[in-house]
KEKEKE-803359 format. One record per residue (C-alpha): residue number from 1; y, z, x. Coordinates in steps of 0.02 Angstrom, whole numbers, plus 50000, padded with zeros to 5 digits. Layout:
residues N
@pos:NUM c2:Y c3:Z c1:X
...
//
This chain:
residues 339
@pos:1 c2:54217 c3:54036 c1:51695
@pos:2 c2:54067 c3:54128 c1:51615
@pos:3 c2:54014 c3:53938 c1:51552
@pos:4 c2:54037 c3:53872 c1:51706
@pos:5 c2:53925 c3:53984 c1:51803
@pos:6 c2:53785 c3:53968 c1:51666
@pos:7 c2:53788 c3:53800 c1:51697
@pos:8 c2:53746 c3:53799 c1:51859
@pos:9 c2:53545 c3:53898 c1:51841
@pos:10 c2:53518 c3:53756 c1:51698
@pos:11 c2:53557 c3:53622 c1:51808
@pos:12 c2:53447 c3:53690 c1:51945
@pos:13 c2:53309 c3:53740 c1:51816
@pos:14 c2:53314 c3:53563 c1:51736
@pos:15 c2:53291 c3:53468 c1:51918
@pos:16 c2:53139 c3:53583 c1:51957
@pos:17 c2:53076 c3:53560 c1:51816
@pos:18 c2:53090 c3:53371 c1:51816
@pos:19 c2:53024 c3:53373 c1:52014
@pos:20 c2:52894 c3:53478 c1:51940
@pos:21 c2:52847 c3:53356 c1:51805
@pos:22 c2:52869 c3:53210 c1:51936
@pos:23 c2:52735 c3:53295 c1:52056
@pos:24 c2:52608 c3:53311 c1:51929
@pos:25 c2:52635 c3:53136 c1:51843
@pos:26 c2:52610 c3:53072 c1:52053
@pos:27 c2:52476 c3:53197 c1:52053
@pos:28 c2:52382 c3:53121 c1:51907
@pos:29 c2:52414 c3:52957 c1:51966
@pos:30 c2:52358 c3:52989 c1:52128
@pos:31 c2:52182 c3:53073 c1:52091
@pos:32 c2:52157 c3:52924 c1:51951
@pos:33 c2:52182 c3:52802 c1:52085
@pos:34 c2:52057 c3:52913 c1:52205
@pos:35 c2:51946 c3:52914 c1:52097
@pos:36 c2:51954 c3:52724 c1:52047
@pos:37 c2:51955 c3:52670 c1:52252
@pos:38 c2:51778 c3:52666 c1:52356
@pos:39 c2:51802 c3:52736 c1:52527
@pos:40 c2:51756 c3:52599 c1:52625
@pos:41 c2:51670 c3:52450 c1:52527
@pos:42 c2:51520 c3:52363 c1:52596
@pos:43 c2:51449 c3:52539 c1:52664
@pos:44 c2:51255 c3:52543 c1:52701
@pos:45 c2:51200 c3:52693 c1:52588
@pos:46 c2:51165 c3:52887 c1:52666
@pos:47 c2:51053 c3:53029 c1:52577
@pos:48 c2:51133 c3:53162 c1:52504
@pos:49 c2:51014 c3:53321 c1:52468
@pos:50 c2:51102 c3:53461 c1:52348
@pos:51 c2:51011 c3:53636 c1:52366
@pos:52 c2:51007 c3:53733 c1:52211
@pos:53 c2:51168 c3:53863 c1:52221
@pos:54 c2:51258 c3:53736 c1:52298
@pos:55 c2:51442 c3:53739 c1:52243
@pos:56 c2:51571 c3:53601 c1:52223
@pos:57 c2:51656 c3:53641 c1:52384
@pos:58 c2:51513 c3:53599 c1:52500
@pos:59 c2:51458 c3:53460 c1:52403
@pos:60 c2:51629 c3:53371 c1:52423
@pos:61 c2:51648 c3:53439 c1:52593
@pos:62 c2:51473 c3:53349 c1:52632
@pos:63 c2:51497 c3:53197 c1:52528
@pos:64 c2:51676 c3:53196 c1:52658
@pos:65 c2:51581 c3:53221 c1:52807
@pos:66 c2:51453 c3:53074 c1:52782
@pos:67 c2:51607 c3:52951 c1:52752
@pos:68 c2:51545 c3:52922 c1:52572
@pos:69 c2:51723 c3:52979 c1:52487
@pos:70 c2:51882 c3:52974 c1:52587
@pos:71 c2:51933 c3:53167 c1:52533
@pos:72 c2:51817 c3:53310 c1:52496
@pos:73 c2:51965 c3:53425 c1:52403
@pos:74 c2:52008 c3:53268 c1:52280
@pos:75 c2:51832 c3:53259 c1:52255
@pos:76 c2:51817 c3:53423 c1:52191
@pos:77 c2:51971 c3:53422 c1:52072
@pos:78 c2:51920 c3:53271 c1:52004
@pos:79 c2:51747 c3:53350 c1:51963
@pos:80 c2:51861 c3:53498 c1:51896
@pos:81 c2:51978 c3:53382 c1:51800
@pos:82 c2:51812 c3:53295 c1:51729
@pos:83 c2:51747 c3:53487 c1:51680
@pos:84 c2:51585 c3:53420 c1:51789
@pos:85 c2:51634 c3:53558 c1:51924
@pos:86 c2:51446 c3:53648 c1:51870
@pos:87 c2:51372 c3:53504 c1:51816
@pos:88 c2:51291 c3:53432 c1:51966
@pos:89 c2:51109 c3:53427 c1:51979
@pos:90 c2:51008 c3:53491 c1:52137
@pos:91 c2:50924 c3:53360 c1:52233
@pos:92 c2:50910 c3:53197 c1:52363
@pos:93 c2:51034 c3:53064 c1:52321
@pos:94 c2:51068 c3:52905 c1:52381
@pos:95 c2:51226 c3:52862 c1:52390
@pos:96 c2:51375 c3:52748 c1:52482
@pos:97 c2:51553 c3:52728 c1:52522
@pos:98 c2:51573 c3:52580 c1:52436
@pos:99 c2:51537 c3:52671 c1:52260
@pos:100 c2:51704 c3:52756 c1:52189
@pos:101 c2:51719 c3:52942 c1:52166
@pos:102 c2:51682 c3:52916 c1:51973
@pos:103 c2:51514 c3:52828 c1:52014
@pos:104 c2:51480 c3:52943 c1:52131
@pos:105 c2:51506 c3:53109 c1:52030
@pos:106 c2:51431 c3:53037 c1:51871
@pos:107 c2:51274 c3:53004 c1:51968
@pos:108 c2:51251 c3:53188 c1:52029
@pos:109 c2:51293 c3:53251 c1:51834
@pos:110 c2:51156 c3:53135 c1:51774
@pos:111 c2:51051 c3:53186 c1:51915
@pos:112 c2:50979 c3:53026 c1:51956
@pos:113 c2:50883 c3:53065 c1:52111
@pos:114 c2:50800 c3:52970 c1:52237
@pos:115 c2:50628 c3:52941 c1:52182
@pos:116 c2:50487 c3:52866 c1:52291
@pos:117 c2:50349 c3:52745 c1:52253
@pos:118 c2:50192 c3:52801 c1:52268
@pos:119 c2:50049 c3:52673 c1:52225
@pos:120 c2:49851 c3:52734 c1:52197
@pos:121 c2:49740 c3:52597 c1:52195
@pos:122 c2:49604 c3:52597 c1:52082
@pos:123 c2:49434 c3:52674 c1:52149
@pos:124 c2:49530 c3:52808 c1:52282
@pos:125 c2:49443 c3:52969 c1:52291
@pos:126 c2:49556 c3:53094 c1:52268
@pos:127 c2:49567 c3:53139 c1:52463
@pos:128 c2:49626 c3:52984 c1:52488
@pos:129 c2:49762 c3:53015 c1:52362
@pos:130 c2:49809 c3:53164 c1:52433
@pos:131 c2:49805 c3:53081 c1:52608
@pos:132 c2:49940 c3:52919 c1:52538
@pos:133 c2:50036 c3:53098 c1:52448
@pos:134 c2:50051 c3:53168 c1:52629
@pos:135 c2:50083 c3:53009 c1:52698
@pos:136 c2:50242 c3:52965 c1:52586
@pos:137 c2:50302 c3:53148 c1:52625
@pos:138 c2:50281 c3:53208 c1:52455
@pos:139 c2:50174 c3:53366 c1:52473
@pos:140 c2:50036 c3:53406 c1:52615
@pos:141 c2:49867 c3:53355 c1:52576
@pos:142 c2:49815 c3:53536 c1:52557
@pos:143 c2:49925 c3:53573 c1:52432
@pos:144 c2:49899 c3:53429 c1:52331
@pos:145 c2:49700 c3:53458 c1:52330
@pos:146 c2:49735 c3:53641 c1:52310
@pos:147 c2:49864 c3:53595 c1:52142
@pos:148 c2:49708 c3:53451 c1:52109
@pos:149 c2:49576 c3:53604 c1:52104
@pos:150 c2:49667 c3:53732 c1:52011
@pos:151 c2:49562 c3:53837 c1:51890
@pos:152 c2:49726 c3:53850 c1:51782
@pos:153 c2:49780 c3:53658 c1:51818
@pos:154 c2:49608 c3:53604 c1:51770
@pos:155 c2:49606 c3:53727 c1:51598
@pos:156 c2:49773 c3:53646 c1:51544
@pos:157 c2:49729 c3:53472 c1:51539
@pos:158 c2:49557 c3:53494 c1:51482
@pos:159 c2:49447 c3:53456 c1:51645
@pos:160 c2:49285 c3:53508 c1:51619
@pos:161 c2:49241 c3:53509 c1:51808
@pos:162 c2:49296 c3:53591 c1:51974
@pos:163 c2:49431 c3:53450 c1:52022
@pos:164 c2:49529 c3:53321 c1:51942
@pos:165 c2:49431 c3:53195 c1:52013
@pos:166 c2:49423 c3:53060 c1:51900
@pos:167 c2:49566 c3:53089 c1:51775
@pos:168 c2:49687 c3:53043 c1:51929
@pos:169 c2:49740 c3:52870 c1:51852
@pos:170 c2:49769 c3:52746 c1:51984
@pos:171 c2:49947 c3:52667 c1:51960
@pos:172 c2:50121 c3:52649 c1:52034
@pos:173 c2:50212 c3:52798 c1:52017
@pos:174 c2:50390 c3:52873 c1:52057
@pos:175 c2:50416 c3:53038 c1:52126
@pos:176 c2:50596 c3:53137 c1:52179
@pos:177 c2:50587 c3:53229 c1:52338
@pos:178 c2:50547 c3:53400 c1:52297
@pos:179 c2:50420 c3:53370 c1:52178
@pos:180 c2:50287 c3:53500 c1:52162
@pos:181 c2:50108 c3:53461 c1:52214
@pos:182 c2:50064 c3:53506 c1:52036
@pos:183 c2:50165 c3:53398 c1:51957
@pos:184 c2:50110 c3:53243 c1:52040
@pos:185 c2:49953 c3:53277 c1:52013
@pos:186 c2:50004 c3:53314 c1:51831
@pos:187 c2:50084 c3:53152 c1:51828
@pos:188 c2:49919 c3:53061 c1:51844
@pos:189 c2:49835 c3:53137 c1:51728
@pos:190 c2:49927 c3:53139 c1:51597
@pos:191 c2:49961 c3:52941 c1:51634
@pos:192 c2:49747 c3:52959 c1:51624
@pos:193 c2:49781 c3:53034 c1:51446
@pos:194 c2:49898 c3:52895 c1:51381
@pos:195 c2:49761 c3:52779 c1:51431
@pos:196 c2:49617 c3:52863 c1:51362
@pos:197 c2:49695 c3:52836 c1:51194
@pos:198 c2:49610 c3:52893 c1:51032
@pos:199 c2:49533 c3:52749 c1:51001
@pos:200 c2:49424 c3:52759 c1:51174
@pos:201 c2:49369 c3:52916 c1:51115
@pos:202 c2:49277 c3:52873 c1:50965
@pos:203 c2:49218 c3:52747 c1:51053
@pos:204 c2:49145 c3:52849 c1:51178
@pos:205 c2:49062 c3:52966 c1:51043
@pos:206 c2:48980 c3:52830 c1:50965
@pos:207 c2:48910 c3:52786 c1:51127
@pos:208 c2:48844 c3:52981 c1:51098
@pos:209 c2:48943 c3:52988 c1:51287
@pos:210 c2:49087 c3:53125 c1:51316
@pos:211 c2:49239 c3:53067 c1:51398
@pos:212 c2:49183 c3:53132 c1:51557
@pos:213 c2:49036 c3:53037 c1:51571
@pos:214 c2:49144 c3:52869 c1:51523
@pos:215 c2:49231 c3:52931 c1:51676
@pos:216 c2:49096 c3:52989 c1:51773
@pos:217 c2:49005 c3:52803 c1:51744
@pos:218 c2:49171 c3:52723 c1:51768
@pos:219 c2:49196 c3:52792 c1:51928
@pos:220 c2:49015 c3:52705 c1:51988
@pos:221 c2:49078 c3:52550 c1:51922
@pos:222 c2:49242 c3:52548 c1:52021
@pos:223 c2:49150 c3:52589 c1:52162
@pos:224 c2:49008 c3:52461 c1:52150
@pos:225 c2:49128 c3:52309 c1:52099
@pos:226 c2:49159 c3:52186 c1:52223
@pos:227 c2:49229 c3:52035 c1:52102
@pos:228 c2:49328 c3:52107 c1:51950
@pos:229 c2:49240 c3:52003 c1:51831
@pos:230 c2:49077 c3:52057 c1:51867
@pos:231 c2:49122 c3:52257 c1:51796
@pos:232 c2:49040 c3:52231 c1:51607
@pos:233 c2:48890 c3:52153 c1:51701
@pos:234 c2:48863 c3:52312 c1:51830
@pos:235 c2:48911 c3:52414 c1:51682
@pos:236 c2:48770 c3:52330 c1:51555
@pos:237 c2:48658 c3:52391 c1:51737
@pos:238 c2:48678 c3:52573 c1:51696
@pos:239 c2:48687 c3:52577 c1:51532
@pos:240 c2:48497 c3:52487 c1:51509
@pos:241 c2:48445 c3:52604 c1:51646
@pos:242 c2:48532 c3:52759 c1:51573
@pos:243 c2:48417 c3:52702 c1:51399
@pos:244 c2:48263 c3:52673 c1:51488
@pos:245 c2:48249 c3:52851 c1:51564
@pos:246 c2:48269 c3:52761 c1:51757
@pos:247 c2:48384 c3:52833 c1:51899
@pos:248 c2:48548 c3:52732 c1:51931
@pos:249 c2:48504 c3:52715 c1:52127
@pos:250 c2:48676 c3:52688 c1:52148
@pos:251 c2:48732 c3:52700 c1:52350
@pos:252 c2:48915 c3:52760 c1:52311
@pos:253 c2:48856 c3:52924 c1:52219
@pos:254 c2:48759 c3:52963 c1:52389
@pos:255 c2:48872 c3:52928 c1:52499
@pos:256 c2:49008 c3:53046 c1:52400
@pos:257 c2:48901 c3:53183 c1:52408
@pos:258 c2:48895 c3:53166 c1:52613
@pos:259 c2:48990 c3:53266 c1:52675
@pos:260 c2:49106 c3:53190 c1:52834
@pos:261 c2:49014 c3:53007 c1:52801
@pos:262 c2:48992 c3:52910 c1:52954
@pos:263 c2:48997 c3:52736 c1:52866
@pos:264 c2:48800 c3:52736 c1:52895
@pos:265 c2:48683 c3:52767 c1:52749
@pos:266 c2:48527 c3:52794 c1:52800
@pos:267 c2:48334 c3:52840 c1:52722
@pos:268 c2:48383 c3:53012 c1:52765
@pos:269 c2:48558 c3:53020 c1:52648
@pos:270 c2:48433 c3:52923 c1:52514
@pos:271 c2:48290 c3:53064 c1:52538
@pos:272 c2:48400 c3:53207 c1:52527
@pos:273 c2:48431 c3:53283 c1:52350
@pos:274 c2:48633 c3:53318 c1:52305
@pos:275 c2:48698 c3:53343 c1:52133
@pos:276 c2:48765 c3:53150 c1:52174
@pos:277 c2:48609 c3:53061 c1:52225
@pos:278 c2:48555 c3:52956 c1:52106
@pos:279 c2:48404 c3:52901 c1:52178
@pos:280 c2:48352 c3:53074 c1:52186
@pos:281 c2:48425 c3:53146 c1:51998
@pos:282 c2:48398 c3:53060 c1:51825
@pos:283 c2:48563 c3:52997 c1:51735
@pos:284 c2:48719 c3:53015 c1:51782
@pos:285 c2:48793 c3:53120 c1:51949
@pos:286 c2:48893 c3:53285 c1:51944
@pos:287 c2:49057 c3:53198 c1:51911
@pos:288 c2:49117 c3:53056 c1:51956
@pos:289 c2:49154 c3:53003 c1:52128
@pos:290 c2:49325 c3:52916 c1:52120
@pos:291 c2:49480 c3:52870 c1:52008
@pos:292 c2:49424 c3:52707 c1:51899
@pos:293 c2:49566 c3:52612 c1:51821
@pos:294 c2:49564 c3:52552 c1:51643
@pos:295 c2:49470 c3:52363 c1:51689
@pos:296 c2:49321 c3:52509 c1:51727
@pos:297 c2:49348 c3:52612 c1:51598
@pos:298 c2:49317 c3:52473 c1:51474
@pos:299 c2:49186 c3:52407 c1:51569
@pos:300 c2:49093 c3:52587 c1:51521
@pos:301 c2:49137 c3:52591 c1:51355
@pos:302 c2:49113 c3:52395 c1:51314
@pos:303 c2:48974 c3:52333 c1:51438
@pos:304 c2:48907 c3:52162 c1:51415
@pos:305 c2:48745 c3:52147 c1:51316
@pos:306 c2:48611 c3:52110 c1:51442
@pos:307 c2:48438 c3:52154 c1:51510
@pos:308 c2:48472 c3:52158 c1:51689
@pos:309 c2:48395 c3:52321 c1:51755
@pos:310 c2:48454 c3:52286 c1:51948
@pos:311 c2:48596 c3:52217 c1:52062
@pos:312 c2:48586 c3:52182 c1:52239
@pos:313 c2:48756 c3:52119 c1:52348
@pos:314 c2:48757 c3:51939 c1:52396
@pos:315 c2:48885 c3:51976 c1:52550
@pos:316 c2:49045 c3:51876 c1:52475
@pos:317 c2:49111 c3:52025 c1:52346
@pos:318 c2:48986 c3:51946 c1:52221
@pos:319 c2:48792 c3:52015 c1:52152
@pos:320 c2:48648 c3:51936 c1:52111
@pos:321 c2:48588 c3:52033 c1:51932
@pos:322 c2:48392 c3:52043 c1:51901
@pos:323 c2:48319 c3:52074 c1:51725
@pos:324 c2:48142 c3:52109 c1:51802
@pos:325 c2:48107 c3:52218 c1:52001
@pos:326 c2:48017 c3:52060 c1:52064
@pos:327 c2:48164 c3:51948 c1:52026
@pos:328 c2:48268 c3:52083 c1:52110
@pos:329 c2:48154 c3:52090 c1:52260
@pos:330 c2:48161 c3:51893 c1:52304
@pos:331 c2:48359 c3:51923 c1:52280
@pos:332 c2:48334 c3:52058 c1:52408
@pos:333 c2:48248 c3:51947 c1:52503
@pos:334 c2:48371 c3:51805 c1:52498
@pos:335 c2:48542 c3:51885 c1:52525
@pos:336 c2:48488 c3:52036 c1:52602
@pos:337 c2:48349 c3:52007 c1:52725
@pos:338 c2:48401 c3:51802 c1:52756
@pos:339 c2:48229 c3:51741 c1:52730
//
């Protein structure tokens, strides 16, 4: 009787067990499967942002409520199965229903963000960079001129000036929402850095220039070329000037030192003397007036060995270059006046 009535607890305790065993093994099977399975497939893709402090229950909870998994609580035990549960990074994601639950999770671990393009063309000032920053909703233009102007900024990547102006390299560059004003900015220059390599540098000494006058003269160059080609020859321009003791007279430097610039230079703007007017100052300006690429850079380290002394625009992107000022003044003359 007494084995009997044992018999009967073991019998009960082996079927839970077993149910209990058979749960889990469906359980394992099911979140495998879950996490295998996209949502819906062929989904257009939605933007996740993840706030710092945000925990694995609202992220799955979110991810649930923009369709992109099919369950928010198998989310987060697969993340906990995965020991990913406080891995996530914070930030904006792009993301769709038609990734699996795997994808989707190792993406947010990895913390590969949304990042967006941001192009500076060679020759932008850099209030027009901070105007294409504020554009692409990447910082206000303030702050990025503010970050650009920094006494500290400026001291830790060795600008010897007031602003980064100049040592903003002009490129393509990708940014993730959230980015600080100071790190864009950062971002340029220290792209400016990779490209003023060592070698540059000596060159620049033996030229008996600093790097920023190379940038400084760089920046006149961008800003005076109309045809690509023609930056050694504009470039050989102020380097014979620069070694005959003569101003640059270059139109650019004035009108950066206008303030609000109408788009009409006149005697006036020439007349009036600004640390940029270089019809007014010997050698170079202040700083320089814009971002030069590397094509300009070169140009002012490696100029083309001539003895043209002036330039005047033809009208069709191109100059006419003058050794001697009556050559120059018949060029005038020519494509200028139209006589």
């Amino acid at each position: 009787m007494v084995f009997r009535f044992l018999k009967k607890p073991v019998a009960i305790v082996a079927v839970l067990l077993l149910s209990a065993v058979g749960v889990l093994c469906w359980g394992v099977y099911d979140i495998r499967r879950y996490a295998r399975t996209p949502a819906r497939p062929q989904a257009a893709p939605v933007l996740l942002t993840i706030s710092p402090g945000d925990n694995m229950a609202v992220v799955g909870d979110r991810l649930a409520a923009l369709g992109v998994v099919s369950c928010g609580w198998k989310f987060r035990l697969l993340a906990r199965l995965r020991g990913d549960e406080r891995r996530i990074k914070a930030g904006e994601y792009a993301l769709s229903a038609d990734m699996d639950p795997n994808r989707i999770l190792s993406k947010l671990v990895q913390g590969k963000v949304t990042r967006y393009r941001l192009t500076v063309p060679e020759g932008f000032t850099m209030a027009q960079i901070a105007d294409r920053v504020a554009r692409r909703g990447l910082a206000s233009r303030a702050d990025f001129s503010q970050a650009a102007s920094d006494p500290a900024f400026l001291a830790r990547y060795g600008i010897p000036a007031e602003t980064a102006e100049g040592y903003l390299f002009p490129e393509t560059y990708f940014f993730p929402k959230g980015a600080s004003a100071a790190d864009i900015a950062a971002a340029m220059v220290v792209r400016f850095r990779a490209v003023f390599s060592d070698r540059l540098q000596k060159r620049a000494s033996a030229l008996g220039m600093s790097v920023h006058e190379v940038v400084t003269l760089a920046a006149m160059i961008e800003k005076e070329t109309g045809a690509a080609s023609e930056r050694p020859l504009i470039a050989s321009v102020f380097h014979n000037r620069l070694k005959r003791g003569m101003r640059l007279e270059s139109d650019p430097t004035v009108i950066y030192g206008i303030d609000d610039f109408d788009g009409n230079l006149t005697r006036r703007h020439l007349a009036e003397k600004t640390p940029y007017n270089t019809y007014r100052i010997k050698g170079l300006p202040k700083g320089p007036i814009a971002n030069p690429g590397k094509a300009a850079i070169m140009a002012a380290l490696y100029p083309a060995e001539t003895g043209y002394l002036f330039f005047v625009s033809k009208k069709n992107g191109t100059h006419h270059f003058s050794a001697d000022i009556r050559t120059h003044n018949r060029a005038v003359r020519r494509y200028q006046l139209g006589r």
